[in-house]
C-alpha positions as CSV (number, residue, x, y, z in Angstrom):
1,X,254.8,248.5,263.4
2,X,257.8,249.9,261.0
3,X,260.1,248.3,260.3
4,X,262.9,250.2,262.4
5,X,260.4,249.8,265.8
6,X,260.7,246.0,264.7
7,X,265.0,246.3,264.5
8,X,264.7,248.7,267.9
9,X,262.5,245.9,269.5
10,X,264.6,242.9,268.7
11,X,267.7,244.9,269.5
12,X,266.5,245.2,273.2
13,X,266.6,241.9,274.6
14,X,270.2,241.5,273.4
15,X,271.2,244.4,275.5
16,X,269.9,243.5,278.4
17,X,271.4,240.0,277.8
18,X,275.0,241.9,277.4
19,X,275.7,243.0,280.6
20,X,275.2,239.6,282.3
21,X,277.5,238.1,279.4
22,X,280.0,240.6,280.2
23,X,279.6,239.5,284.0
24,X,279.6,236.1,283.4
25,X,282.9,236.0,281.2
26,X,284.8,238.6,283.7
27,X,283.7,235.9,286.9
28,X,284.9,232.8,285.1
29,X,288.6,234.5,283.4
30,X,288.3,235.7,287.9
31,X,287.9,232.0,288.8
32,X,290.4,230.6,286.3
33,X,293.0,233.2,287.3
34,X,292.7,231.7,291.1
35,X,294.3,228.4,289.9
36,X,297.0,230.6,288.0
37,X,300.4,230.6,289.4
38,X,301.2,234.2,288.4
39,X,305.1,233.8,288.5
40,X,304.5,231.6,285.7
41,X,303.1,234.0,283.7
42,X,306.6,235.4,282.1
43,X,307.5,232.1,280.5
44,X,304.2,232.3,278.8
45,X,303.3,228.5,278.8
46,X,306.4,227.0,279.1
47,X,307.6,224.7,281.7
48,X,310.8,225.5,283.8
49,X,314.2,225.6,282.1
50,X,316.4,222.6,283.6
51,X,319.5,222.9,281.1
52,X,321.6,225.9,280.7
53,X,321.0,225.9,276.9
54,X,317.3,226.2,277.8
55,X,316.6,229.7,278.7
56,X,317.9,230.8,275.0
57,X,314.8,228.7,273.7
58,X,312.8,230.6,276.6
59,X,314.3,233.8,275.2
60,X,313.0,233.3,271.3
61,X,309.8,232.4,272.7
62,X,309.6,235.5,275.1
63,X,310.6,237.7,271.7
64,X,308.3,236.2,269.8
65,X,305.1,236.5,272.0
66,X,306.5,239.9,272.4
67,X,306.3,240.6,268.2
68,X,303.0,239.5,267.9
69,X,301.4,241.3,270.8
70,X,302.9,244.8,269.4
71,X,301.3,243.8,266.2
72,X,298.4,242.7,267.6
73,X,297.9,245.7,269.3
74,X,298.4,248.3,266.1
75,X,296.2,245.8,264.0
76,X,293.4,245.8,266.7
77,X,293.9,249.6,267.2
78,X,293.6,250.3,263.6
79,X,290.8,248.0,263.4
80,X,288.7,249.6,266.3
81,X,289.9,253.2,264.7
82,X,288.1,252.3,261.1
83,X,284.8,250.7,263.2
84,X,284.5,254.4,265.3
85,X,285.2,256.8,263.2
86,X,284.3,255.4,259.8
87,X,281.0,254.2,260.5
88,X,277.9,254.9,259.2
89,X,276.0,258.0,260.2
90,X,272.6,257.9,261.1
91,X,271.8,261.2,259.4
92,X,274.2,261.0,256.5
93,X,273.3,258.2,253.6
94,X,275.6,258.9,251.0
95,X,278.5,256.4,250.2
96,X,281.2,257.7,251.5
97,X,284.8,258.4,248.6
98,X,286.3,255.4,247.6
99,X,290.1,255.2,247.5
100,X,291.1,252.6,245.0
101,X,294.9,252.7,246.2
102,X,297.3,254.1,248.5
103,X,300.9,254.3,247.8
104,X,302.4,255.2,251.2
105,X,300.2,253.1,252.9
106,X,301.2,250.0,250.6
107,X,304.2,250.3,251.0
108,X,304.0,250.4,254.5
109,X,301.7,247.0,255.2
110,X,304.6,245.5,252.3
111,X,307.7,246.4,254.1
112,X,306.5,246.2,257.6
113,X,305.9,242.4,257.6
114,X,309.3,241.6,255.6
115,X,311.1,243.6,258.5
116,X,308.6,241.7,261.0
117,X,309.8,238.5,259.3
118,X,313.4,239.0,258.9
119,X,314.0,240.0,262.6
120,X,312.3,236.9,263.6
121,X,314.5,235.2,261.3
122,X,317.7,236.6,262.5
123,X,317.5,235.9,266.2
124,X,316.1,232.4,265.1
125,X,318.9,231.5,262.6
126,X,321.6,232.9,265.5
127,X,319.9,230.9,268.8
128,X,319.5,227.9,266.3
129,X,323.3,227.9,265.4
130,X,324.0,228.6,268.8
131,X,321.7,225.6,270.4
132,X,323.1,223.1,267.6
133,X,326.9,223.9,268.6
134,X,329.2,221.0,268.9
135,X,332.0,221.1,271.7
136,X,335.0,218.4,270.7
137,X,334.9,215.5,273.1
138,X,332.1,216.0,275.2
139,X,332.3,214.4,279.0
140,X,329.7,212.3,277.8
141,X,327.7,210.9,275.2
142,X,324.1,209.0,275.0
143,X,323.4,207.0,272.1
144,X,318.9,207.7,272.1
145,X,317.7,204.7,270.1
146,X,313.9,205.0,268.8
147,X,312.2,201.8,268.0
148,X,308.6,201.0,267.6
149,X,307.1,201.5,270.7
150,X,310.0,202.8,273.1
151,X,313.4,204.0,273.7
152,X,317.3,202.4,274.3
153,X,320.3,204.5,275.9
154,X,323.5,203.5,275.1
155,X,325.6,204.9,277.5
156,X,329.1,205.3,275.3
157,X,331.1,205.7,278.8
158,X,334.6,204.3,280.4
159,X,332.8,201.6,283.0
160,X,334.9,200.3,285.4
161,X,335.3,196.2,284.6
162,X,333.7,197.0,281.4
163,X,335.9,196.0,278.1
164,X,334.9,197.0,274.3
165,X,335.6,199.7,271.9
166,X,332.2,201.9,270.5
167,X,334.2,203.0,267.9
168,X,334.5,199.8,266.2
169,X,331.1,198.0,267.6
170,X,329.1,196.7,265.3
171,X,326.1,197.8,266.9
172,X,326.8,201.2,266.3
173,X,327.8,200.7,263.0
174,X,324.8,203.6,261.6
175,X,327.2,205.8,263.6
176,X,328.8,208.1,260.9
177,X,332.5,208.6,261.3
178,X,332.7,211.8,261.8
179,X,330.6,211.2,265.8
180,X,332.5,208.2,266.4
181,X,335.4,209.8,266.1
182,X,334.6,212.0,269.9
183,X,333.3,208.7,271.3
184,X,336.0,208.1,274.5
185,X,338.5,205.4,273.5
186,X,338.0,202.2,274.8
187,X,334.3,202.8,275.8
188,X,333.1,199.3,276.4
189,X,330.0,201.2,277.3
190,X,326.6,199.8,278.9
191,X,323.1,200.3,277.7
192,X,319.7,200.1,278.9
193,X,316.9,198.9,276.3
194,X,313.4,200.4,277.7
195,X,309.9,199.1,276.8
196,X,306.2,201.0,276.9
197,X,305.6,198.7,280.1
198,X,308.1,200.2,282.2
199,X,307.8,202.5,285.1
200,X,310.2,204.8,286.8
201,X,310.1,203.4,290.4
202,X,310.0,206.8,292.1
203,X,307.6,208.8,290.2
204,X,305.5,205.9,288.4
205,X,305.8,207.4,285.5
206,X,305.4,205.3,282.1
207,X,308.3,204.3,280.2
208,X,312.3,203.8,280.6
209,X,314.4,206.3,283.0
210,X,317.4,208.4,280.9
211,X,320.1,208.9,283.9
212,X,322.0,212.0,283.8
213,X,324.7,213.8,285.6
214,X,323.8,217.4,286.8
215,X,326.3,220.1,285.9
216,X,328.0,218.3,283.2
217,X,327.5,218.2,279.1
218,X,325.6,215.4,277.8
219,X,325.9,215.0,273.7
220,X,322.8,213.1,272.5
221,X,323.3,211.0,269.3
222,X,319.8,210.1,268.1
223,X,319.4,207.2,265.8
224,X,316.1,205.0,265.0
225,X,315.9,201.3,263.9
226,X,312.7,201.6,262.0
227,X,310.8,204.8,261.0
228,X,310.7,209.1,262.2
229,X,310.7,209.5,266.0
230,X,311.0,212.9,267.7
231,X,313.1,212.9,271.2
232,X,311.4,215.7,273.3
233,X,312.4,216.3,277.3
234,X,310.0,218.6,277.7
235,X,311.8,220.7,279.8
236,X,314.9,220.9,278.0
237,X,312.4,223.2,275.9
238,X,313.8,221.5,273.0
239,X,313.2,218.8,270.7
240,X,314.6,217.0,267.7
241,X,313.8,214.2,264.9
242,X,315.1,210.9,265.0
243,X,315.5,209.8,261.8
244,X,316.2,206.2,260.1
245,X,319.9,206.5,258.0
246,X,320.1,210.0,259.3
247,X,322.0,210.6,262.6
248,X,320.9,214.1,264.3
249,X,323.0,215.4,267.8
250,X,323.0,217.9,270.0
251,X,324.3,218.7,273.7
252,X,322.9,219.8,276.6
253,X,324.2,220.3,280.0
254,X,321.5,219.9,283.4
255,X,321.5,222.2,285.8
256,X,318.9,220.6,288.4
257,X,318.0,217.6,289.6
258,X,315.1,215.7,289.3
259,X,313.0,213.4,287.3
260,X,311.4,215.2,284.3
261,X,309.0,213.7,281.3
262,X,309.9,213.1,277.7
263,X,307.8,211.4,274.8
264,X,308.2,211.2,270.8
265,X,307.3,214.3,269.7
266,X,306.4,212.4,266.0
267,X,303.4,210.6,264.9
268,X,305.0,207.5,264.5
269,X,302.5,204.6,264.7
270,X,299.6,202.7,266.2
271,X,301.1,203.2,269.3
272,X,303.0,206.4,269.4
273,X,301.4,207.8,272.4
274,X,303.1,204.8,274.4
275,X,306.3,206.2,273.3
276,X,306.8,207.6,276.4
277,X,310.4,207.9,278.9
278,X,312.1,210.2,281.9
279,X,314.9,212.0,282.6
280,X,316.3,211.2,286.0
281,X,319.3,214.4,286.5
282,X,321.6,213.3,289.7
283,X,325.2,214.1,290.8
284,X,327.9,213.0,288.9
285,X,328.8,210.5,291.9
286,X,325.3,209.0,291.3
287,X,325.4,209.2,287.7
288,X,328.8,206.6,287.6
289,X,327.2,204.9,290.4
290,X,324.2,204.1,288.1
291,X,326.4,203.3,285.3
292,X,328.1,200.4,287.2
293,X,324.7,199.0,288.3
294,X,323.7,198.9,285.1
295,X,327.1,196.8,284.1
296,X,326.0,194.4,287.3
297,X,322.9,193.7,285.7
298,X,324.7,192.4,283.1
299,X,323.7,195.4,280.8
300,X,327.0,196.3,279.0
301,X,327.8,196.9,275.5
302,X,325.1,198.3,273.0
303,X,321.8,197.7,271.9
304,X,321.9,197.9,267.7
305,X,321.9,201.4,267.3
306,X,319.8,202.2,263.6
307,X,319.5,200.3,260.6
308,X,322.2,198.7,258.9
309,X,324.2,201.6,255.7
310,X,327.0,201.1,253.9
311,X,329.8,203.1,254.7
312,X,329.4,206.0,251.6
313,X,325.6,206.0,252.8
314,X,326.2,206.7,256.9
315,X,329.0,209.3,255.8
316,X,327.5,211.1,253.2
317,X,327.2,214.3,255.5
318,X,331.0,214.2,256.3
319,X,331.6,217.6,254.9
320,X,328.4,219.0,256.8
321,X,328.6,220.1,260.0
């Protein structure tokens, strides 16, 4: 036998193997689509917005899926164009001209991707600046404290029966100046210090409960006592580093209640992936409610807040910002 019978013979079992592939994928991407819940589909993997700064992060994600599915699609297209109508002819042998360069094209596969890039850049640099805003005095402020392996609210908040001053507690002493200087006055504050044992007693969930008020803006002050943790509600659709002798903040106000999952986003240790907490978003009325049982516990003041600085070191981004 030649050798092209031989290529023709071992050619034919594949093709009759291709149809039943074909059948086989299309029946399972059938059966997977059953379990689908197709009004997800235009968040494209992403969980529900519960914050009102949320659906801007949903927005840049849309965009961006967006982007690269136009590109996609050209790259694909030109690369099924070149396959069709540049391949080899059966009849015809002869190498076919070689182009060693192109200018116009060039040019085009240059420029394309730095306009590609820069747009993407814009409309993150703008959302970013945007998501990062400070307003002056919030309505309230959450001290986040990261500690190997779980998490410690300080709640800097006016409780009824409740005496201290955050500004000038020496607990939150990593604080830099230019944060404590929005805390309420008089904030004697109460706190609640979590550990990878706990469990929110409606849910069961793993790990301490954050309490927040719906409809109202929360600022978050994130400061760690030993090494990088990442605070990440996951749907909040944002996240952000927690960072020993660097404070990071940002604000966020909920727009529907319920209990919602949140975990270190940062390899942080042995037991990172006990680094777990929730998000329990009530009414205001439940909210101070909350913050008083916490202050019958016993539970007022602060839990130490980051590692100890010196007062040029926790200021040295007072001109940032």
């Amino acid at each position: 036998m030649s050798p092209n019978g031989s290529d023709r013979s071992s050619r034919r079992p594949m093709r009759r193997k291709l149809p039943q592939v074909l059948t086989a994928g299309l029946i399972l991407a059938t059966a997977t689509g059953c379990s689908y819940n197709w009004e997800d589909f235009p968040r494209l993997g992403m969980p529900t917005p519960v914050t009102e700064e949320a659906p801007t992060i949903l927005s840049l994600w849309q965009g961006s899926w967006a982007a690269a599915l136009i590109t996609g699609i050209l790259v694909w297209g030109l690369i099924i164009w070149s396959v069709i109508f540049h391949r080899r002819s059966r009849t015809k042998v002869e190498v076919p001209p070689q182009t060693r360069y192109n200018m116009p094209i060039e040019a085009l596969y240059t420029v394309t991707p730095l306009i590609i890039v820069s747009v993407l850049f814009y409309f993150t640099a703008r959302d970013e600046s945007k998501l990062l805003e400070l307003t002056p005095k919030p309505p309230h402020t959450v001290n986040v404290v990261g500690y190997q392996w779980s998490w410690g609210f300080n709640y800097v908040e006016n409780v009824p029966g409740v005496t201290g001053d955050a500004k000038t507690d020496k607990n939150l002493a990593s604080i830099p100046d230019k944060f404590l200087a929005d805390f309420p006055e008089n904030a004697g504050g109460v706190y609640d210090a979590g550990i990878p044992g706990d469990r929110n007693p409606q849910t069961g969930n793993p790990g301490p409960t954050l309490w927040l008020p719906k409809g109202e803006k929360v600022r978050f002050v994130l400061t760690s006592r030993d090494v990088i943790h990442s605070f990440w509600v996951v749907p909040f659709l944002f996240k952000q580093d927690v960072i020993p002798g660097h404070t990071n903040v940002f604000e966020v106000t909920p727009n529907q209640e319920g209990t919602f999952l949140g975990k270190c986003a940062e390899l942080c240790g042995v037991d990172h992936s006990r680094m777990l907490f929730n998000v329990k978003v009530v009414s205001p009325e439940r909210y101070q409610q909350h913050l008083k049982e916490l202050a019958e516990k016993g539970q007022t003041g602060y839990i130490p807040s980051g590692i100890e600085q010196t007062d040029p070191a926790r200021n040295a981004e007072k001109n940032q910002l």
